[in-house]
C-alpha positions in Angstrom: 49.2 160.3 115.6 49.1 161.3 111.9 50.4 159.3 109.4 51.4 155.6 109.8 53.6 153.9 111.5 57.7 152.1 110.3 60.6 151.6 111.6 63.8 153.7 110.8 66.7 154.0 112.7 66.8 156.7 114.7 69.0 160.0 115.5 69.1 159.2 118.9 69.6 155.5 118.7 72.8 156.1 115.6 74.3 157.9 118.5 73.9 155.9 121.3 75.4 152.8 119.4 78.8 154.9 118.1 79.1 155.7 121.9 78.9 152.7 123.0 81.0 151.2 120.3 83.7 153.8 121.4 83.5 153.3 124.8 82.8 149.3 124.6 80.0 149.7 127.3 77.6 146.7 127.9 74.9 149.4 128.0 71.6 146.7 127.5 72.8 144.8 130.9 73.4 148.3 132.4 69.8 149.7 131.7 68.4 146.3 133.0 70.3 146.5 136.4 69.5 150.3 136.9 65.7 149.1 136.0 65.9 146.4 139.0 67.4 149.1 141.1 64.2 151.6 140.2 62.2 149.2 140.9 63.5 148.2 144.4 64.7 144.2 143.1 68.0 143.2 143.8 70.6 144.9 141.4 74.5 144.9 140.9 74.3 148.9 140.7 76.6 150.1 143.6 73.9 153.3 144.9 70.6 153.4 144.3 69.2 155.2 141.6 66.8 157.5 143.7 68.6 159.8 146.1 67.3 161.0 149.4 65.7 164.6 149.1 65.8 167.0 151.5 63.7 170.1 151.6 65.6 173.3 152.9 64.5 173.4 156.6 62.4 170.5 156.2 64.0 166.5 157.7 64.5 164.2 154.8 61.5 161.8 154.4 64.0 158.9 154.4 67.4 158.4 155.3 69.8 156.8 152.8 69.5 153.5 154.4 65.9 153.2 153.6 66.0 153.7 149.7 66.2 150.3 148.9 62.7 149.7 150.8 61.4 153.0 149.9 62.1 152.2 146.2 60.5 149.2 145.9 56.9 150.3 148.6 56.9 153.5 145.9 56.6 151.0 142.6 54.5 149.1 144.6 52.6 151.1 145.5 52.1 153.2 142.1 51.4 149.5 140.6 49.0 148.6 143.1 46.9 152.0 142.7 46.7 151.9 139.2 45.9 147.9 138.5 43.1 148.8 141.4 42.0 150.7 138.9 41.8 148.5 136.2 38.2 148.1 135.9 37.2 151.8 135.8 39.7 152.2 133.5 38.5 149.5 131.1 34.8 151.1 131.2 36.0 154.6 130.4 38.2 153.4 127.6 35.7 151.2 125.9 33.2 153.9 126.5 35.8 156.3 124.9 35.8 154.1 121.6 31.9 154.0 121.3 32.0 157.3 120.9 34.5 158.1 118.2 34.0 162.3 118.0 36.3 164.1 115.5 39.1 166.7 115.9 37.4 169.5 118.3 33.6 167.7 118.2 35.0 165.5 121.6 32.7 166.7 123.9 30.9 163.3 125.4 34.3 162.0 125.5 35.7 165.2 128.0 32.2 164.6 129.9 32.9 161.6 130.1 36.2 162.4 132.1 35.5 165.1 134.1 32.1 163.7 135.3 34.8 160.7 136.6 37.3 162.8 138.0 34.6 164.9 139.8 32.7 161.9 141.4 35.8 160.3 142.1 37.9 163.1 143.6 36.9 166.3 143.1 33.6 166.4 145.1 35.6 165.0 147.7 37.4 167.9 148.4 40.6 165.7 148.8 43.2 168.0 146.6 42.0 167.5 143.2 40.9 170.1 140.5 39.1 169.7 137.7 38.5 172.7 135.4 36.4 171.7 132.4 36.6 173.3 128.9 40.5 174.4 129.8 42.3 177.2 128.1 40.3 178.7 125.8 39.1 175.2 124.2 35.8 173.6 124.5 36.7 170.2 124.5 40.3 170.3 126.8 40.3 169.5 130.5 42.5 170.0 133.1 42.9 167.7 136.1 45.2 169.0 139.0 46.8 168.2 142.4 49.7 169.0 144.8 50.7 168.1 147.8 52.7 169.8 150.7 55.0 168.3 153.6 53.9 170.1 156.4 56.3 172.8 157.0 57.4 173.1 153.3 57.1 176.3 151.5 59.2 175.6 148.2 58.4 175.4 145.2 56.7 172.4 143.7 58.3 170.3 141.0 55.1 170.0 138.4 54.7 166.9 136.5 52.3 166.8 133.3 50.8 164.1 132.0 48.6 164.1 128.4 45.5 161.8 127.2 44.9 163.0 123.9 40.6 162.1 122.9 39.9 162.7 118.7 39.0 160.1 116.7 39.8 159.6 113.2 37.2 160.5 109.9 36.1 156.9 108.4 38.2 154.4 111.2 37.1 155.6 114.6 39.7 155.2 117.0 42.2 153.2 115.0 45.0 155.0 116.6 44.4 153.8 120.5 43.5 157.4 121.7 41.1 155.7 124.1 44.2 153.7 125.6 46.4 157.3 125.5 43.4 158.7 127.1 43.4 155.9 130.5 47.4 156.5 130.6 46.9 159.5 131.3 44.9 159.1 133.8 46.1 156.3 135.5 49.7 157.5 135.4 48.2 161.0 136.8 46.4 159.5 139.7 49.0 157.2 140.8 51.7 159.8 141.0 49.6 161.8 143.1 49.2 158.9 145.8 52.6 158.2 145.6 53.4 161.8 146.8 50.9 161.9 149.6 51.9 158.4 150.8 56.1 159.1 150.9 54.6 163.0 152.3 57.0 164.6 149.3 56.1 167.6 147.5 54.9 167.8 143.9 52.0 168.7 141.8 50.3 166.4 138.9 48.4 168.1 136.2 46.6 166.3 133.5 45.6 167.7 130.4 43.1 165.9 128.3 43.9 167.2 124.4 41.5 167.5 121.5 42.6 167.2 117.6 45.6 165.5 117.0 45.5 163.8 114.6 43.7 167.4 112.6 44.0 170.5 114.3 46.7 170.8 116.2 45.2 170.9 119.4 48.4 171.0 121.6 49.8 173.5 119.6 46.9 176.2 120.1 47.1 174.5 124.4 51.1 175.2 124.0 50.3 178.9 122.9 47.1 179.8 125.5 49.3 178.5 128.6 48.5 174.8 129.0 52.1 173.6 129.7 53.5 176.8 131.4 54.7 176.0 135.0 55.1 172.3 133.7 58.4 170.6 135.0 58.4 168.0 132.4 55.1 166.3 130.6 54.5 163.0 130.1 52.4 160.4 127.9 52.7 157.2 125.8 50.8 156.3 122.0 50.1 152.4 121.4 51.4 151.2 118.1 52.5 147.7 116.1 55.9 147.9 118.3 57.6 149.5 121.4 60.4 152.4 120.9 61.1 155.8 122.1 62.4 157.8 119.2 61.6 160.4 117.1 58.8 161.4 114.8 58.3 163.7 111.3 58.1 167.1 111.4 55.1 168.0 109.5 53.4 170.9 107.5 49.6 170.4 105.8 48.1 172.9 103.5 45.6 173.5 100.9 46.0 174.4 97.4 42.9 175.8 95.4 43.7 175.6 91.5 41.0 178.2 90.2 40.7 178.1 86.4 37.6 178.9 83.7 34.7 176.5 82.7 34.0 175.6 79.5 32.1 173.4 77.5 34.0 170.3 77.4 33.2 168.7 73.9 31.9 172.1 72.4 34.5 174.5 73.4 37.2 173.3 75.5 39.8 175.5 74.4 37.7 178.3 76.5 38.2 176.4 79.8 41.3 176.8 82.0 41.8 173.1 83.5 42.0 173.6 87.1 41.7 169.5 87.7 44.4 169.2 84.9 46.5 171.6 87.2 45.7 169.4 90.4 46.9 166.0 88.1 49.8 168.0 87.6 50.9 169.5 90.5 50.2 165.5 92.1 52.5 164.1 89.2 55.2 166.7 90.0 55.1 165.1 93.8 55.6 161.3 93.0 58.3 162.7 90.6 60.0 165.2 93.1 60.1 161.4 95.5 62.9 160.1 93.8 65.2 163.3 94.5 64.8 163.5 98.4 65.9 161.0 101.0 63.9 158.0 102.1 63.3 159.5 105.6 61.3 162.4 104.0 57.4 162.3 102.9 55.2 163.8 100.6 51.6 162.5 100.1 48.5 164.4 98.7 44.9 163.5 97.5 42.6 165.7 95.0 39.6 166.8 95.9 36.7 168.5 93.8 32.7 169.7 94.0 30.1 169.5 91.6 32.4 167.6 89.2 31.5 166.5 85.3 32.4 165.2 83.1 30.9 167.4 79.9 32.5 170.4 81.9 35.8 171.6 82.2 36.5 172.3 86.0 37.1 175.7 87.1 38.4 174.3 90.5 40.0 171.9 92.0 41.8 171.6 95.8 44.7 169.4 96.4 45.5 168.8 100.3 49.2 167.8 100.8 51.1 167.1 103.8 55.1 166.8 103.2 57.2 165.6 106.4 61.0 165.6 107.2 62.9 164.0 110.0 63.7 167.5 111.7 62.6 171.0 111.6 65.6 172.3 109.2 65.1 169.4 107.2 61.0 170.3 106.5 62.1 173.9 105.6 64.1 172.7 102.8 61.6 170.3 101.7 58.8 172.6 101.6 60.3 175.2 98.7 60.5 172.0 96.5 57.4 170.9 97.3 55.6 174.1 96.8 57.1 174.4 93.4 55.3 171.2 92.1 52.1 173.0 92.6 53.6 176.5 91.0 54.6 174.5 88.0 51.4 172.9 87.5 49.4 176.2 88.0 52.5 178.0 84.8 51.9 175.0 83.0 47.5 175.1 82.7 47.2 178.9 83.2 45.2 178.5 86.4 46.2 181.0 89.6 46.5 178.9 92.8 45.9 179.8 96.4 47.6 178.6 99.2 46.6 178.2 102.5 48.8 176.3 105.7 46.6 174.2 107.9 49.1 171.6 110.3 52.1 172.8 111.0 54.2 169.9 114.2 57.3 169.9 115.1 59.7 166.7 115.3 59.5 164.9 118.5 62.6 165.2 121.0 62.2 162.8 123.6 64.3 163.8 127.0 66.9 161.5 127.3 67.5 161.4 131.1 63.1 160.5 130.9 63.6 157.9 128.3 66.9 156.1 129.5 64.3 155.8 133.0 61.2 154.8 131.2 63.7 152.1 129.7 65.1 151.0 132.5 61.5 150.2 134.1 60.1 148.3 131.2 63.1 146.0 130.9 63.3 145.4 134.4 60.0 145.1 135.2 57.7 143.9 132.1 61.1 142.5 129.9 59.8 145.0 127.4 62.4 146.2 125.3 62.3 149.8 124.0 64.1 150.2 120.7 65.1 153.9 119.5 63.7 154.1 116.0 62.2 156.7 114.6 58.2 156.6 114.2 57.4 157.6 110.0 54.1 159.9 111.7 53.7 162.9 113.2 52.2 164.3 116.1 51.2 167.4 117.8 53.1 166.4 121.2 56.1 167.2 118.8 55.5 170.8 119.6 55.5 170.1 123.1 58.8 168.6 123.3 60.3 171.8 121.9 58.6 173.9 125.1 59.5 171.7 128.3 61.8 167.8 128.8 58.8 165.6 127.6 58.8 162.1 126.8 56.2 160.1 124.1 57.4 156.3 124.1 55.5 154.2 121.4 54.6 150.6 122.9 53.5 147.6 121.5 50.1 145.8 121.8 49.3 142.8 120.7 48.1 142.8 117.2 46.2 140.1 115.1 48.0 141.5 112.0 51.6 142.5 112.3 51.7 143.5 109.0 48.6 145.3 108.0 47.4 146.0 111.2 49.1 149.2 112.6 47.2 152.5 113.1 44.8 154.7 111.2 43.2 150.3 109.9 40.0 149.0 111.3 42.0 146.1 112.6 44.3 148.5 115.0 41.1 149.4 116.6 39.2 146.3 117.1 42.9 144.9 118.7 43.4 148.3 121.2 39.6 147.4 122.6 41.3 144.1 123.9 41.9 143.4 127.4 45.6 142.3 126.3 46.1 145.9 125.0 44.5 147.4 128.0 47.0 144.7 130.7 50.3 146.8 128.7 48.8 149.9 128.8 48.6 149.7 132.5 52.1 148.5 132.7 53.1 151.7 130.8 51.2 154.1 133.0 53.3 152.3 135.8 56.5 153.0 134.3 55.6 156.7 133.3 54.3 156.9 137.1 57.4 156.0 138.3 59.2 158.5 135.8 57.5 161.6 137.4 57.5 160.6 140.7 61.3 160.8 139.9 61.6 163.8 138.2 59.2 165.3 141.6 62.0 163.9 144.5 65.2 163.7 142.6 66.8 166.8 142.4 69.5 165.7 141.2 68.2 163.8 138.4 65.6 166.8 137.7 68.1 169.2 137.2 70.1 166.6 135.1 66.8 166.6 132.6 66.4 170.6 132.8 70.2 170.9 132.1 70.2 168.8 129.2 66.9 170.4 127.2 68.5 173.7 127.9 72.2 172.8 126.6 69.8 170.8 123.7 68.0 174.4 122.6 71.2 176.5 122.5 72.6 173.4 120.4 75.2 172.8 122.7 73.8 168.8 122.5 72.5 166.3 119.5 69.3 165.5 122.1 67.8 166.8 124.8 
């Protein structure tokens, strides 16, 4: 994810707390009871929270009765498949760290999947698909499956998962891809048993996702086709604590001061200053901070060849990233911001360039997906999910705009609470631990059991379409 990670209350989580303050719900012991009725325990619910689904022309695959049961053998089951799992998983995550390849170099790292998928499943011929180097993209993979009651011909509800596999320049894997990555597939996998087991249709696809944190690589997947067909899609980022919020819009770009060497003891009065125009146009950001609200970010470094210091520079790059809670909110910010370089180029007499690198989108987590994802971790693991916003951006943002899609941030244990979130060495050396890899096991369950809903609920998958779509024509606050 780029950028770091703090806590700020959230849009969502300012709204659920004035509805519940004006309609006096005990909403934390509600989400914990329909968590124990998810997962099949004994709740006070009155109905159970999965309804029976019926094909058209096709019996239903259990009567009402039978939920209870069929509740509790379906998280069972999706728990017992994927802790099964747990040592392959381990090897291909701690693999996945040794290797540490950059935005769009992660080519041992999608081997390294696929070759597992394909001895695993693929060259079984048992329903799986794996197509390597997917949509246009050297280093993206596609994993797929689907399953049919015999005698169904409708249409298949598609759930997505996403493993994201870059590394970061300098820190390596400091932001848990490698534990995003065995989510993925371990949520992916487990889904896909759970339909073939209860005999209900659905199809699983997962995409493994190069450069996010530089790149963009979801955004240039979203545009050549990746998600299209996708019913909802589905994945979970490690971090210093556990919420389901939102994240930063953000935009990246380049600007090239370009002035006129001189010498510069001899003659500097013949040089245009283009690092004097980068010192500048950075000053003009820390002072701009004070005008715009807390929640927004702007943060750039300065950058230079073949500086020295008897010369006056004739160039000089300054890469900026500036970041607002929500899409509106960047679009105001970025005028102002661009104007601290325009000033700095009037002010030295140097012409400036501009070029747009990273462009993501806020995050919009689906609230019917999040309020289920909830329910299981309470229930289940007594993890907690706050709703504060994440201060970092990601690429899935962009995704969440296209289809219902969830991102939850959980918690791992860390040996530094403090200084020891993302993007540090010490993030990385505590996401190889086998404590870190035990949660993110008990997330894939709880994202499992999320699709698997979303695939026999109609009910409660039209609920999430109906919502996103009254969300983009800004009927509702969230999706």
């Amino acid at each position: 994810m780029v950028g770091c990670f703090s806590l700020l209350t959230s849009r969502r989580g300012r709204r659920a707390q004035q509805e519940s303050e004006n309609n006096g719900s005990n909403s934390q012991q509600q989400m914990v009871e329909v968590g124990r009725a998810l997962a099949g325990e004994e709740s006070s619910l009155p109905v159970p929270l999965l309804p029976a689904y019926s094909p058209p022309g096709v019996a239903p695959p259990f009567e009402a009765a039978e939920l209870a049961g069929v509740l509790k053998d379906l998280h069972q089951s999706i728990e017992s498949r994927i802790f099964g799992l747990s040592g392959e998983l381990r090897q291909l995550s701690l693999k996945m760290f040794e290797y540490k390849e950059l935005a769009f170099e992660e080519r041992k790292t999608h081997d390294l999947f696929c070759n597992w998928f394909e001895d695993h499943f693929a060259k079984k011929k048992d329903g799986w698909k794996v197509t390597r180097h997917a949509f246009g993209m050297e280093t993206c993979f596609s994993v797929e499956f689907e399953h049919r009651p015999k005698g169904y011909e409708g249409p298949l509800k598609t759930i997505g998962y996403n493993s994201e596999l870059d590394a970061l320049p300098g820190v390596g894997h400091a932001c848990g891809h490698p534990l995003i990555a065995i989510c993925g597939v371990a949520s992916a996998i487990a889904t896909a048993d759970a339909l073939v087991k209860h005999d209900l249709p659905g199809k699983v696809v997962l995409l493994g996702t190069p450069a996010e944190e530089a790149g963009g690589g979801k955004v240039i997947l979203l545009k050549n086709g990746a998600y299209k067909g996708m019913d909802v899609c589905l994945m979970a980022h490690p971090g210093p604590f556990s919420t389901v919020g939102s994240s930063l819009a953000v935009e990246s770009f380049r600007v090239t001061f370009t002035g006129k060497a001189a010498h510069a003891a001899a003659a500097p009065w013949e040089g245009i200053n283009a690092l004097d125009a980068a010192v500048q146009a950075y000053v003009n950001i820390a002072t701009l901070r004070q005008q715009v609200p807390p929640s927004h970010r702007m943060h750039a470094i300065i950058q230079g060849d073949n500086f020295a210091v008897n010369v006056i520079p004739d160039e000089a790059l300054v890469i900026c990233n500036a970041r607002a809670p929500t899409k509106p909110e960047l679009a105001a910010l970025l005028p102002r911001v661009k104007k601290c370089f325009e000033a700095a180029a009037l002010a030295t007499g140097c012409k400036m360039h501009v070029k747009t690198t990273m462009r993501y989108l806020d995050l919009e987590n689906s609230t019917p997906l999040t309020d289920t994802f909830h329910q299981v971790m309470a229930s289940k693991y007594d993890d907690v999910f706050d709703s504060v916003d994440m201060i970092g951006s990601t690429d899935f943002g962009d995704v969440t705009y296209a289809l219902p899609s969830l991102h939850p941030l959980y918690s791992i244990p860390l040996t530094d609470p403090k200084g020891g979130a993302n993007h540090t060495h010490q993030f990385e050396k505590d996401a190889r631990t086998e404590a870190a890899h035990k949660k993110t096991l008990q997330v894939a369950v709880a994202l499992a059991l999320t699709g698997v809903k979303v695939a026999v609920d109609e009910d409660y998958a039209g609920e999430v379409r109906r919502m996103f779509e009254d969300w983009k024509k800004g009927r509702r606050s969230a999706p």
